[in-house]
SESE-749277 format. One record per residue (C-alpha): residue number from 1; x, y, z. Coordinates in steps of 0.1 Angstrom, whole numbers, plus 5000, padded with zeros to 4 digits. Example, Ala and Ser with C-alpha at 12.3 -4.5 7.8 and 13.67 -1.06 7.14 Angstrom:
@sekol 1&c1 5123&c2 4955&c3 5078
@sekol 2&c1 5137&c2 4989&c3 5071
***
This chain:
@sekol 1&c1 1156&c2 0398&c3 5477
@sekol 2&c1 1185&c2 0407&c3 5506
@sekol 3&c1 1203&c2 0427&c3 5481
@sekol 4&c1 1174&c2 0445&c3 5473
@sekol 5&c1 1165&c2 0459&c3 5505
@sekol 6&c1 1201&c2 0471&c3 5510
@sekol 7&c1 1200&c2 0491&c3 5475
@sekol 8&c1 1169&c2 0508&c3 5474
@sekol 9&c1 1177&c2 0530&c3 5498
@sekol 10&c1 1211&c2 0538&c3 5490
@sekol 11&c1 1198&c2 0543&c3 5453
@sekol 12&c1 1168&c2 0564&c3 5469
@sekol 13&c1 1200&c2 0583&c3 5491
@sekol 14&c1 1219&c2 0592&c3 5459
@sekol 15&c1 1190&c2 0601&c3 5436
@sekol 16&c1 1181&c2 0625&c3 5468
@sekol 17&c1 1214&c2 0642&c3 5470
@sekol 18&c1 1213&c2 0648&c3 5431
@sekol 19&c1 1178&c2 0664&c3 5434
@sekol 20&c1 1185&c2 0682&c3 5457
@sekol 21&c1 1223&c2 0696&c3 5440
@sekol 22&c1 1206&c2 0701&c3 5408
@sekol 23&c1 1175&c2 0718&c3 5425
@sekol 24&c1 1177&c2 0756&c3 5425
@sekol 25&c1 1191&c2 0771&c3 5460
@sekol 26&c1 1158&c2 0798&c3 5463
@sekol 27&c1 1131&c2 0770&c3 5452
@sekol 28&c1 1144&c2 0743&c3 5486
@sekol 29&c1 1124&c2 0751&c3 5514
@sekol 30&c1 1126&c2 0753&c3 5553
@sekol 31&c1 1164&c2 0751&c3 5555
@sekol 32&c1 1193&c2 0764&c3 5529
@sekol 33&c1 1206&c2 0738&c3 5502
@sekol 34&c1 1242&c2 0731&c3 5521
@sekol 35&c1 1222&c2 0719&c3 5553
@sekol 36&c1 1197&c2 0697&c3 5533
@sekol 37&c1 1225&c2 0680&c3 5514
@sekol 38&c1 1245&c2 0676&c3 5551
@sekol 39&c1 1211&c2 0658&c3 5565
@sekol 40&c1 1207&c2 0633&c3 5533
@sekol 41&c1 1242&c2 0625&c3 5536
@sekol 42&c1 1245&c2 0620&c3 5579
@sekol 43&c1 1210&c2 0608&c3 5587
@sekol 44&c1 1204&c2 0587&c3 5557
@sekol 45&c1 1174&c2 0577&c3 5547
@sekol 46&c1 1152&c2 0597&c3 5572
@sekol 47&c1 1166&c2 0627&c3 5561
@sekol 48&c1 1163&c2 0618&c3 5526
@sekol 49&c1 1123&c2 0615&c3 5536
@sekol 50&c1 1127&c2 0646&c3 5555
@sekol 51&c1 1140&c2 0666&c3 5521
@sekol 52&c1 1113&c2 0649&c3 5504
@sekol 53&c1 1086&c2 0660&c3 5529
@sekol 54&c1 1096&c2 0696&c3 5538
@sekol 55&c1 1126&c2 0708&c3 5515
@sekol 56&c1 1119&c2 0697&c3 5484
@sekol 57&c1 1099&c2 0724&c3 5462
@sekol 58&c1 1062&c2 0729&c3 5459
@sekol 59&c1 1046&c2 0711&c3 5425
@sekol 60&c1 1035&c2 0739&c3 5402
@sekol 61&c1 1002&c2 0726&c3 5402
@sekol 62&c1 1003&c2 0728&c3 5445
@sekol 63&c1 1002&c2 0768&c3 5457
@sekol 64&c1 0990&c2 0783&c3 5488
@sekol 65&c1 0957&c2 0804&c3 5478
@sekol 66&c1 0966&c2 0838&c3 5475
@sekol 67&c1 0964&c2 0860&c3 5507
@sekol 68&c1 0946&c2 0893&c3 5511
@sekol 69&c1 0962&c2 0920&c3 5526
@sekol 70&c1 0938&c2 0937&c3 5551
@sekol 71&c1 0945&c2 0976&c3 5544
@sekol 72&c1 0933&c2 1002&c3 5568
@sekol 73&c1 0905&c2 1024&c3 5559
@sekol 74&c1 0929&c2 1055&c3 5555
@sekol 75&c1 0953&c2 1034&c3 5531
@sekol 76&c1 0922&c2 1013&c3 5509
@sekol 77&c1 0911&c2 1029&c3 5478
@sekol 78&c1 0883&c2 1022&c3 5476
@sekol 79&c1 0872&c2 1035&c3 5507
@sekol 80&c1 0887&c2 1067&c3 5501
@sekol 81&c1 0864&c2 1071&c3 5465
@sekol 82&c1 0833&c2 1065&c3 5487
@sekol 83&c1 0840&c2 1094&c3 5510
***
């Protein structure tokens, strides 16, 4: 049981820093790839949960809804058809 609690979060470290190598530079959010792989490595495990929380890409399934770009009347379409 004492081993176990010292390898999981090494093994947790290392799978980490291979995600996040393997993971595609323009997909990792918040911060560039070099600096997420220099905070798993330094901090550990909380920066292993922080590349897990807010670098690590979205899920497909996961988007942001799709935002509508206000236009002003002079530049909206359909505005100008109705005149």
């Amino acid at each position: 049981m004492r081993y176990l609690l010292i390898l999981l979060p090494i093994i947790f470290t290392v799978y980490t820093i291979v995600d996040c190598a393997k993971t595609d530079a323009s997909e990792i959010r918040n911060l560039p790839k070099w600096a997420w792989l220099v905070l798993i490595i330094v901090i550990g495990t909380i920066g292993t949960i922080a590349y897990w929380v807010a670098g690590r890409p979205r899920r497909p399934g996961i988007n942001p809804p799709p935002t509508r770009r206000i236009l002003p009347p002079d530049d909206d379409p359909d505005f100008l058809r109705n005149i």
